[in-house]
N, C-alpha and C positions, 0 to 999 in steps of 0.2 A: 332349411337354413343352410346359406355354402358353409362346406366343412373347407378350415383349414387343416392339414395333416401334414405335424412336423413327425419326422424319425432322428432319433438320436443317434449318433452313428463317428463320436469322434473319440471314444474312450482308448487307451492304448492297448489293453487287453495284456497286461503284461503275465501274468497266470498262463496266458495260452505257448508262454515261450517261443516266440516266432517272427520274426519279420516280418510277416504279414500280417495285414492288420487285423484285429479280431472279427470285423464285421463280415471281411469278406472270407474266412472259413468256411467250407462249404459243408451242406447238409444236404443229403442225395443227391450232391454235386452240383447244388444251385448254392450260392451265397447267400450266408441268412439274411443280408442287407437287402438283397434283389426279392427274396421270400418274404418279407414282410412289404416291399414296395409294391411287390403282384399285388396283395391282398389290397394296398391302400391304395393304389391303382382303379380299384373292382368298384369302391365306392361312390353313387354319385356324386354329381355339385360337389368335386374335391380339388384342392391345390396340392402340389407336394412341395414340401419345404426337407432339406435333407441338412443338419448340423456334420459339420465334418471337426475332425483336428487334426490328429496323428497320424499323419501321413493323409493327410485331406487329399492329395493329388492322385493318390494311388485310387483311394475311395469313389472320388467323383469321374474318373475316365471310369469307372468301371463301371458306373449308375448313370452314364450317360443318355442312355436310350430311353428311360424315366420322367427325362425334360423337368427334375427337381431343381428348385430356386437352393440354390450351394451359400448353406449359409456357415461361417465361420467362427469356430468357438477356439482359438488360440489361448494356451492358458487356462485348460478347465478348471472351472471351479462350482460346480455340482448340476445339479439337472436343473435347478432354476436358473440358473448363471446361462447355459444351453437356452430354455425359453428366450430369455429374454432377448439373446441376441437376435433370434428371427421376430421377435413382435411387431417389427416395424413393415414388416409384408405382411403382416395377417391384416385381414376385411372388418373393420371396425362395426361391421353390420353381421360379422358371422358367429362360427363357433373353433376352436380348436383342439382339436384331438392328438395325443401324444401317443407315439407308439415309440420300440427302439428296434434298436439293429440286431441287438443278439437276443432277440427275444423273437423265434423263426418262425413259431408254429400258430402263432395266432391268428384264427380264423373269423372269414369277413362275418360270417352268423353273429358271434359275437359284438364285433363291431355296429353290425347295424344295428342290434339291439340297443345298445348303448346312445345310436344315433337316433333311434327313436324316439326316445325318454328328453333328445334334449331341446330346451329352448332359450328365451335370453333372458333369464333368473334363473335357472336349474343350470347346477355342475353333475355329472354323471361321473360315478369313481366304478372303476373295476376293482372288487376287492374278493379275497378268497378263505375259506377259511382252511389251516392244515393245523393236522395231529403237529407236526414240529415248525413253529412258526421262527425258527431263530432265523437271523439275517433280514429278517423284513420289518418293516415299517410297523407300527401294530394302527390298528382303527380305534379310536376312543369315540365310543358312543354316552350320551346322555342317559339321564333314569327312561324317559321317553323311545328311546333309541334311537335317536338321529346324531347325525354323524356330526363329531365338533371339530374334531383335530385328527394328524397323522403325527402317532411320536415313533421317531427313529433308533431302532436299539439300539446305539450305543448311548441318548439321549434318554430312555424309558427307567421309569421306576421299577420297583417289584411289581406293583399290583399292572402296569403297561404290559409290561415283561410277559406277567399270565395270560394276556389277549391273544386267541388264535384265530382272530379274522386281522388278515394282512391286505396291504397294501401290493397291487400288483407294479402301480409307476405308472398303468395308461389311464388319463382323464382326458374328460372333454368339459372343458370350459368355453362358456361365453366370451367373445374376445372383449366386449367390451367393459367388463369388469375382468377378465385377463392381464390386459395390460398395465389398469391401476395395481395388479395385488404385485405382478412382478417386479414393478418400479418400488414396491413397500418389502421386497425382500430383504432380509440381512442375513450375513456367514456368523451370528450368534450362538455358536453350537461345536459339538466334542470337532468336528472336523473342518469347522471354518469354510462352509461351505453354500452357498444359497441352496436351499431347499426345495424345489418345487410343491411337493407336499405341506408347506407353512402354508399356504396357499388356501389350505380347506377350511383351517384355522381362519383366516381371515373372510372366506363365504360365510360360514357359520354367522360369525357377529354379526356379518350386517343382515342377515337372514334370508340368505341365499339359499332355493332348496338344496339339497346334496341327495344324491339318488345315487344308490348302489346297484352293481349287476355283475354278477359271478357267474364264468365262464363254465359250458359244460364238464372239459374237462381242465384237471389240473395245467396236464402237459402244454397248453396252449398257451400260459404265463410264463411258462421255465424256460429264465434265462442261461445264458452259457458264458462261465468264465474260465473256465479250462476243458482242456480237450475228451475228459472224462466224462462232463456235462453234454459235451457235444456228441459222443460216443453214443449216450443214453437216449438222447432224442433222437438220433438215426435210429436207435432201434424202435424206439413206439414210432416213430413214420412209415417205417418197414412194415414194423405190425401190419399198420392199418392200412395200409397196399395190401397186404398180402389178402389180410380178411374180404378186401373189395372185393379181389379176381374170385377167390373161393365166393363170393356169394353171386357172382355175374357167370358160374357155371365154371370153371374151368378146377382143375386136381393140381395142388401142389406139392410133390412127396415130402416134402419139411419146409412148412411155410416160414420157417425161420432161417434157412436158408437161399433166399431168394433176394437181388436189389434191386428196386426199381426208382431210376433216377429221374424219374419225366414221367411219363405218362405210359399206361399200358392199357391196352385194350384186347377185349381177350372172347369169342365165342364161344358160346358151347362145346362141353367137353372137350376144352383144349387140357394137355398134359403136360406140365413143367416138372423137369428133373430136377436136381439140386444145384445150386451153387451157381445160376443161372444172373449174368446181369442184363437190366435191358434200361435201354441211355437214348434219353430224348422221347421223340413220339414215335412208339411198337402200336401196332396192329394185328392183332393173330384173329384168322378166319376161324371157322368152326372146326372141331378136330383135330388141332395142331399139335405135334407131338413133339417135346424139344426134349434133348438127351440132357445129360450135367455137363454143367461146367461150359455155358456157352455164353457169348457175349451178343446182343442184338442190340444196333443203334440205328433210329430212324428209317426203321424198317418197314414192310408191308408183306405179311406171310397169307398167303389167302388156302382155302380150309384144304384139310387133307393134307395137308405139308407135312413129312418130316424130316426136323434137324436133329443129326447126331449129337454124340460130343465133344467137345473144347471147339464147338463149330464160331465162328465171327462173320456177323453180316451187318455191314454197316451201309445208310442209304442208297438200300436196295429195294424192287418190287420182287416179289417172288410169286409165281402162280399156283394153279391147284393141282395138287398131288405129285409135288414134286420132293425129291429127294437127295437132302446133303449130308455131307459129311461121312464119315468122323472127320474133324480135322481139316475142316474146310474155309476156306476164307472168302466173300464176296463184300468185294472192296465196292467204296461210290460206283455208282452209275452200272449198277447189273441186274440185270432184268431177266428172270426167268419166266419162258411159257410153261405150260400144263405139262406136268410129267415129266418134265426135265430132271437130268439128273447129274448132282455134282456130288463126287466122290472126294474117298480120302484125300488128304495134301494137295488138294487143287486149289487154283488161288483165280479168281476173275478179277476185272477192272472195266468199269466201262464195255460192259459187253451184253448183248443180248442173244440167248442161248433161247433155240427156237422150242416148241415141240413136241416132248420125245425125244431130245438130243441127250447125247449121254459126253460126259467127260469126267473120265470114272476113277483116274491114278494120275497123280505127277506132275502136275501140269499146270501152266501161266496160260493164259487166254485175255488178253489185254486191248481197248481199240477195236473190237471184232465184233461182228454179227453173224450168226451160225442160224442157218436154216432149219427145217424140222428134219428128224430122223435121222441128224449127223452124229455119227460115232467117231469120238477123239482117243486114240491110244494115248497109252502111258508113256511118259516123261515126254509131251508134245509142247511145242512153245511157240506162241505168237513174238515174234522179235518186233515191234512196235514201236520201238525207239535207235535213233541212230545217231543219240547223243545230242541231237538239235531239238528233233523233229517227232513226233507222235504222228505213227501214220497207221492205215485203218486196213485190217481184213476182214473180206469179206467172204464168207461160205454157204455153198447154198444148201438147199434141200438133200437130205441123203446122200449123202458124202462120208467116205470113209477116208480116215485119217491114221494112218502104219504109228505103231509106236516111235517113240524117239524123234520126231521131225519137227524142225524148226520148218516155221514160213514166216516168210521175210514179208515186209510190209511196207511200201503197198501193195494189196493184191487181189487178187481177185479167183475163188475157186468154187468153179461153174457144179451146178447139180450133175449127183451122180457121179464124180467124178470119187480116184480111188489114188491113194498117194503110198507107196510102198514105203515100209518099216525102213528109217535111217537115212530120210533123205533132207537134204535139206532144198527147201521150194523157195523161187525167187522170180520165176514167170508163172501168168496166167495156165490155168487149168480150165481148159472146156469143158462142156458136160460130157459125161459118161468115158471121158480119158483116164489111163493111169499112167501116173508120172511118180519116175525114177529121178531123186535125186542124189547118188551117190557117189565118191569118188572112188576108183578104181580099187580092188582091194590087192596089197600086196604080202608076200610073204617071203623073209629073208633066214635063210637058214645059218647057225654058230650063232645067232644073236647072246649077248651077254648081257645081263641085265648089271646095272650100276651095283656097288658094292659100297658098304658103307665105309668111311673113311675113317681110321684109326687118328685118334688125339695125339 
């Protein structure tokens, strides 16, 4: 059956104190809107329909890439009031399926289960049961136990009140008894609001089956209405990253200190220090040893690697058996060969570092390409820009490079070639030449050095 699949996603979110709007809050730095849109994404024969309000503009550039039908709920007035406005795009041949925006962590397993069960007389409810059910919906079952109604705690009696199987909010209804129940909705209630949940209530009578199906874990239903909620689901997301890499082989020293915002991939006995983030899609080879406190985004570390600490490497290749940090930074477009090696406070851009090249202290290497076996002294600088223009140096094979030296760029410095400590380069270098680039040194004697200036 096509799934229709609406997301709720217009609430103000005002508990989360913030300008922005609740949906797009991020959790391991994705949007819980765009995290539950992956997942509804994943499902086949589906539509997305996306209800926007407050601040619908900000919401829908930012769900763009999704290609969800923007549907507008101005003026909310509860989750049936939401349905109804999309009913007019759902497939009067399908089913629809309700998920929301701050509800992040619910998985597609689930889902399909749910879509399994359904057909065009059966409603499928997610329902859960908790030790403290307050704030939710309760389930009112018959002597038989089938499901009749959803009462609303602020609408529940005592004996409602004592029910601890709840209402999660996500059903899948046939749309073509959907449409009839939402057109029969009324705001009859403590908050004057349509109810989507009256809904069940009205299957029931006509004897519509109702099929329940409870999620494996809790965490999958909890939603987020302030940031302390939000807090809590980063960390069981965390968890369960962490649990992944430890059972795909790799050592984490406190896997509760560890964020991974995207994806990690990890070989055998790879070693993660503490306090480690990794942002986007990581790759670590086998043996990869990463010190604390380092950042990896969009990376690819292949085995034998290791990074010190507070190291940062963002959409980078790294090769095997190479060696950074402490302290080191490999900006976009840096590509290491086998054995390479980047040391403390060095910073790369756009560079591919051959080899067995070493640049081991101090150091910008920006625009360049470095042959194998080239050794870069400390506090050495690729000058690469000249305020217009990004221009390229190039180094070849086994090339020594004197501490302290700018090379000016464009350029070009031939293998074997050897460049003395303090010069600054600005013409080609052949192979196996040394070049001096320094200015004259002089020495003036009585020199006085400035004094400071009295107030």
């Amino acid at each position: 059956m096509t799934q229709d699949i609406v997301v709720l996603a217009a609430g103000k979110g005002s508990r989360m104190k913030s300008s922005l709007p609740k949906v797009l809050h991020r959790l391991a730095n994705e949007p819980m809107v765009h995290r539950v849109l992956n997942v509804a994404s994943c499902l086949s024969d589906s539509k997305l329909h996306l209800v926007v309000g407050h601040q619908g503009e900000v919401v829908e550039q930012s769900c763009q890439k999704f290609n969800a039908n923007i549907v507008w709920q101005h003026n909310p007035q509860g989750t049936g009031d939401a349905l109804r406005r999309a009913s007019s795009s759902l497939n009067d041949n399908g089913a629809t399926l309700t998920l929301y925006g701050d509800v992040p962590l619910i998985r597609k397993e689930t889902l399909e289960r749910m879509i399994s069960l359904s057909s065009f007389n059966t409603l499928v409810l997610l329902t859960i049961v908790l030790d403290d059910p307050s704030g939710y919906g309760r389930i009112v079952r018959d002597e038989l136990g089938r499901v009749i109604a959803i009462v609303e705690q602020k609408d529940a009696n005592d004996d409602e009140l004592a029910i601890n199987e709840v209402n999660t909010g996500i059903l899948l209804a046939p749309n073509a008894h959907l449409k009839r129940w939402l057109n029969a909705l009324t705001n009859e209630n403590v908050q004057n609001e349509y109810y989507l949940t009256d809904i069940i209530e009205m299957a029931a009578k006509e004897g519509v089956e109702i099929v329940t199906v409870s999620p494996e874990f809790e965490w999958e239903v909890s939603g987020v209405n302030d940031r302390v909620q939000l807090a809590a689901l980063e960390r069981v997301w965390q968890c369960r990253q962490s649990e992944a890499v430890m059972r795909n082989g790799a050592t984490l020293m406190d896997p509760s200190r560890i964020d991974i915002r995207g994806s990690l991939s990890t070989g055998q006995d790879c070693v993660i220090d503490v306090n480690c983030v990794f942002d986007g899609d990581v790759d670590l080879g086998k043996g990869v040893h990463i010190g604390p406190n380092c950042i990896l985004k969009n990376c690819s570390i292949a085995d034998g690697t290791v990074i010190k600490a507070n190291t940062m490497i963002e959409d980078s290749v790294v090769g095997e058996c190479c060696e950074i940090g402490p302290f080191a930074r490999l900006r976009p477009g840096t590509k290491l060969a086998k054995k390479a090696k980047i040391g403390n406070f060095v910073e790369t851009k756009k560079t591919v570092i051959g080899e067995g090249s070493k640049v081991n202290h101090l150091s910008y290497i920006g625009d360049a390409c470095l042959g194998s076996a080239v050794n870069v002294g400390a506090g050495t600088i690729t000058c690469n820009y000249d305020g217009v223009n990004k221009s390229e140096t190039l180094i070849g094979d086994n090339v020594f490079v004197g501490s302290n030296t700018s090379i000016v760029a464009p350029i070009e410095v031939q293998s074997g070639a050897t460049i003395a400590a303090g010069s600054t380069i600005t013409k080609t270098i052949k192979a196996d030449q040394l070049a001096f680039g320094r200015a004259k040194q002089m020495n003036k004697d009585g020199w006085k050095r400035p004094t400071k200036r009295e107030k």
